[in-house]
N, CA, C and O atoms as a printed pandas DataFrame, in Angstrom:
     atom_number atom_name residue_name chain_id  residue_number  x_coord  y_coord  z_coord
0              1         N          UNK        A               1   17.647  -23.251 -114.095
1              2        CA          UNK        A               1   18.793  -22.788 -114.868
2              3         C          UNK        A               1   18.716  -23.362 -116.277
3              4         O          UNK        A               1   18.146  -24.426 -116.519
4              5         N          UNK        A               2   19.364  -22.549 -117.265
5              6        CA          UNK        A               2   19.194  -23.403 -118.567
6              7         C          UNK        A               2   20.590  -23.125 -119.353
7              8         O          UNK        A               2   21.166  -22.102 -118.986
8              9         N          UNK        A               3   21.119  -23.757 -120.213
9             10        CA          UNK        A               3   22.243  -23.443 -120.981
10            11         C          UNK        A               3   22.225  -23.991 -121.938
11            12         O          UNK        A               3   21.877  -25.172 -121.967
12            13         N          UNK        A               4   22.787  -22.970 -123.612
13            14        CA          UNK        A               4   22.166  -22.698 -124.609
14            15         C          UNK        A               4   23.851  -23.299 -125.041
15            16         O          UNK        A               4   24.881  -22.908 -124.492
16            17         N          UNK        A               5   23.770  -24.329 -126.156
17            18        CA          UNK        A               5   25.038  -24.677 -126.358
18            19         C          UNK        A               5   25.487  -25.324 -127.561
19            20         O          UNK        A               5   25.498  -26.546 -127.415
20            21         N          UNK        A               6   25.997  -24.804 -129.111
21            22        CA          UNK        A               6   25.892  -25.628 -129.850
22            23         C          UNK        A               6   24.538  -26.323 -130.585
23            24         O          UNK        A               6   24.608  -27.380 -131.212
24            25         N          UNK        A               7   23.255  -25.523 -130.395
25            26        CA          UNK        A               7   22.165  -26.252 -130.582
26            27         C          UNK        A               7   21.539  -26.987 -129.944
27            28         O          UNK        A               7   20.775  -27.794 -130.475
28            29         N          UNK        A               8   21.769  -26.857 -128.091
29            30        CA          UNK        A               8   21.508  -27.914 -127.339
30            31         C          UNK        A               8   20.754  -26.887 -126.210
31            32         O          UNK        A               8   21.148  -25.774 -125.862
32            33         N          UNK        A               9   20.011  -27.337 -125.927
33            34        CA          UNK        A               9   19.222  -26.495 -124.514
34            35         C          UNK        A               9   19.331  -27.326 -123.263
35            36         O          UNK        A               9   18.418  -28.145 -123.163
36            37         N          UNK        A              10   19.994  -27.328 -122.523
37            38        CA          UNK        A              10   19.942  -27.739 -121.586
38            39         C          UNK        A              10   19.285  -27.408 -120.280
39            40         O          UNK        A              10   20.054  -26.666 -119.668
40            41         N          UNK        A              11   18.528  -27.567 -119.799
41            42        CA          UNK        A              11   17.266  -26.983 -118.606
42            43         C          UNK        A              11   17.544  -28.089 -117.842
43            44         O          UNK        A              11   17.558  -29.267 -118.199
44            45         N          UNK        A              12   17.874  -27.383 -116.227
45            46        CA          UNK        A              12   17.925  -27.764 -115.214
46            47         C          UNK        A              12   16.935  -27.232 -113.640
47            48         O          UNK        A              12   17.130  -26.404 -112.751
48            49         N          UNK        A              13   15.993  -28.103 -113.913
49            50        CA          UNK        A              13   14.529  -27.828 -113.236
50            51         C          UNK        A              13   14.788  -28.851 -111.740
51            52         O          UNK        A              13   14.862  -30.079 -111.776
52            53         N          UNK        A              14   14.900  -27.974 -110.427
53            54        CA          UNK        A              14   15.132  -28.361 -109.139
54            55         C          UNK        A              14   13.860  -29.095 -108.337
55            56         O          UNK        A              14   12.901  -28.538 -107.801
56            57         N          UNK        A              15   14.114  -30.308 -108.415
57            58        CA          UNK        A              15   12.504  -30.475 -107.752
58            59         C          UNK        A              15   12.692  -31.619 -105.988
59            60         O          UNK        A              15   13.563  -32.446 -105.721
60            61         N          UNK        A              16   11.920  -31.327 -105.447
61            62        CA          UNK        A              16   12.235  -31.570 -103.837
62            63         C          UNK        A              16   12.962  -32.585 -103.966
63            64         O          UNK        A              16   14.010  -32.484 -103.329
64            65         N          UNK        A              17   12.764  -34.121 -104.883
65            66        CA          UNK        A              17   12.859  -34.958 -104.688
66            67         C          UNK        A              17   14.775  -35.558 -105.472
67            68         O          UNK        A              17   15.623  -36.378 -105.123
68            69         N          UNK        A              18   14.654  -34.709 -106.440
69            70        CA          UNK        A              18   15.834  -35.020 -107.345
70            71         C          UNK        A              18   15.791  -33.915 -108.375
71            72         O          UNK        A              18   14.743  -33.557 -108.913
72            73         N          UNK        A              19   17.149  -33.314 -108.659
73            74        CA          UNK        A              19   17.032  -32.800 -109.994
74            75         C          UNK        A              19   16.698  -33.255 -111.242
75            76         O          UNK        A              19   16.847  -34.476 -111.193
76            77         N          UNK        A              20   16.328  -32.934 -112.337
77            78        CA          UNK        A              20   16.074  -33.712 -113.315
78            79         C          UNK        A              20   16.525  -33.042 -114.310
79            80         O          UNK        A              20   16.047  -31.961 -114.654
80            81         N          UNK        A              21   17.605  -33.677 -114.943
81            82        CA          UNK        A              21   18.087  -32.406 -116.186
82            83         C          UNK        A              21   17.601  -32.497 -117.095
83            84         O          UNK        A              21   16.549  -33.119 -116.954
84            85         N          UNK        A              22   17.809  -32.153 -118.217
85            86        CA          UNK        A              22   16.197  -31.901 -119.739
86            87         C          UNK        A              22   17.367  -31.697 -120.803
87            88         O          UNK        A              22   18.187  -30.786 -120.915
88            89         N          UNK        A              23   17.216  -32.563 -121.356
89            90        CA          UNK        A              23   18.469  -31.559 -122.704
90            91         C          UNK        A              23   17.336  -31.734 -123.849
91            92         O          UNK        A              23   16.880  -32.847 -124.112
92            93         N          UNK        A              24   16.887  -30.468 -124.556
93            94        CA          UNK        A              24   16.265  -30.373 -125.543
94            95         C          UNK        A              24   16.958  -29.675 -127.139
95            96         O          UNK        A              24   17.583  -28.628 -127.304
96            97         N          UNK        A              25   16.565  -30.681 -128.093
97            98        CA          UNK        A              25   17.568  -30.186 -129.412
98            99         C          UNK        A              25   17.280  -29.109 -130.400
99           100         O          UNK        A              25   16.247  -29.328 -131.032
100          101         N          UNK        A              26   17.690  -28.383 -130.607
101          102        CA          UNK        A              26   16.996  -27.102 -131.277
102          103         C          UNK        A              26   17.726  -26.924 -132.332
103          104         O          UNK        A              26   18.946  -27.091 -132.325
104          105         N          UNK        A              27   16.910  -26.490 -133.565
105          106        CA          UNK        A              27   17.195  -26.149 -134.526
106          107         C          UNK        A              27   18.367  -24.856 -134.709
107          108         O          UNK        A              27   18.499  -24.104 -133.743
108          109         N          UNK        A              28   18.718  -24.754 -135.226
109          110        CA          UNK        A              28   19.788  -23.414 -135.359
110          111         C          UNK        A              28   19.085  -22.484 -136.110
111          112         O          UNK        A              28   19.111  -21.274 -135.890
112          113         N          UNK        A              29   18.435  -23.046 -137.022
113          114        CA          UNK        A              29   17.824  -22.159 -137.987
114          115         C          UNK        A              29   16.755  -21.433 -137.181
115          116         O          UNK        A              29   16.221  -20.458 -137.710
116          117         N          UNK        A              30   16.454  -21.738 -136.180
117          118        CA          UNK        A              30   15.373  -21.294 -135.583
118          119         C          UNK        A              30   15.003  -19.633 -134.807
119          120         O          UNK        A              30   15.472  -19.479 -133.679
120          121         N          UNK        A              31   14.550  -18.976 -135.146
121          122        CA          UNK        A              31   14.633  -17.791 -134.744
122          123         C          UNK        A              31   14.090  -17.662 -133.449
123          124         O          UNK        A              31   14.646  -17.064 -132.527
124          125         N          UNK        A              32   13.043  -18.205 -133.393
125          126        CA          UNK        A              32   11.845  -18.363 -131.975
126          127         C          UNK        A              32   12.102  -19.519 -131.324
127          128         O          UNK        A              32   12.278  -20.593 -131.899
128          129         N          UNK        A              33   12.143  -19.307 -129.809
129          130        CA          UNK        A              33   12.061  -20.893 -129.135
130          131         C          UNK        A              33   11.296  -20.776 -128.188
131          132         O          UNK        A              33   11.486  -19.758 -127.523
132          133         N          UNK        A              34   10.242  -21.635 -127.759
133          134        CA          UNK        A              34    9.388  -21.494 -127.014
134          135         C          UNK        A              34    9.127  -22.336 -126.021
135          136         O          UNK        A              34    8.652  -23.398 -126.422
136          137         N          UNK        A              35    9.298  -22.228 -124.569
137          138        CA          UNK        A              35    9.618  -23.680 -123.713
138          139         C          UNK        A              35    8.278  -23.475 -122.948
139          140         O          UNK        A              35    7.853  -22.397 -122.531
140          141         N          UNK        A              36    7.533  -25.012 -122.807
141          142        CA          UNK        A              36    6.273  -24.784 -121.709
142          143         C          UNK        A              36    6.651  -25.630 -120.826
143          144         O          UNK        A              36    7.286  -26.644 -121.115
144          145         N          UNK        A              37    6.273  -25.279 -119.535
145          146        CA          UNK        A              37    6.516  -26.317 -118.931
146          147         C          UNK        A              37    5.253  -26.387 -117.670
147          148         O          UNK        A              37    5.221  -27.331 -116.880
């Protein structure tokens, strides 16, 4: 799941052991965003 907020990305990646939440900071100005994982 991910949620886009104010400039904030928040990615929530389910893994057997524990969730692990991700908050990544993004530019506003940014037209393109590109997540690898």
């Amino acid at each position: 799941a991910a949620d886009y907020d104010d400039g904030v990305l928040t990615i929530k990646i389910p893994v057997a052991e524990q969730a692990k939440p991700r908050k990544i900071s993004i530019g506003r100005s940014q037209k393109r965003h590109q997540i690898a994982s």
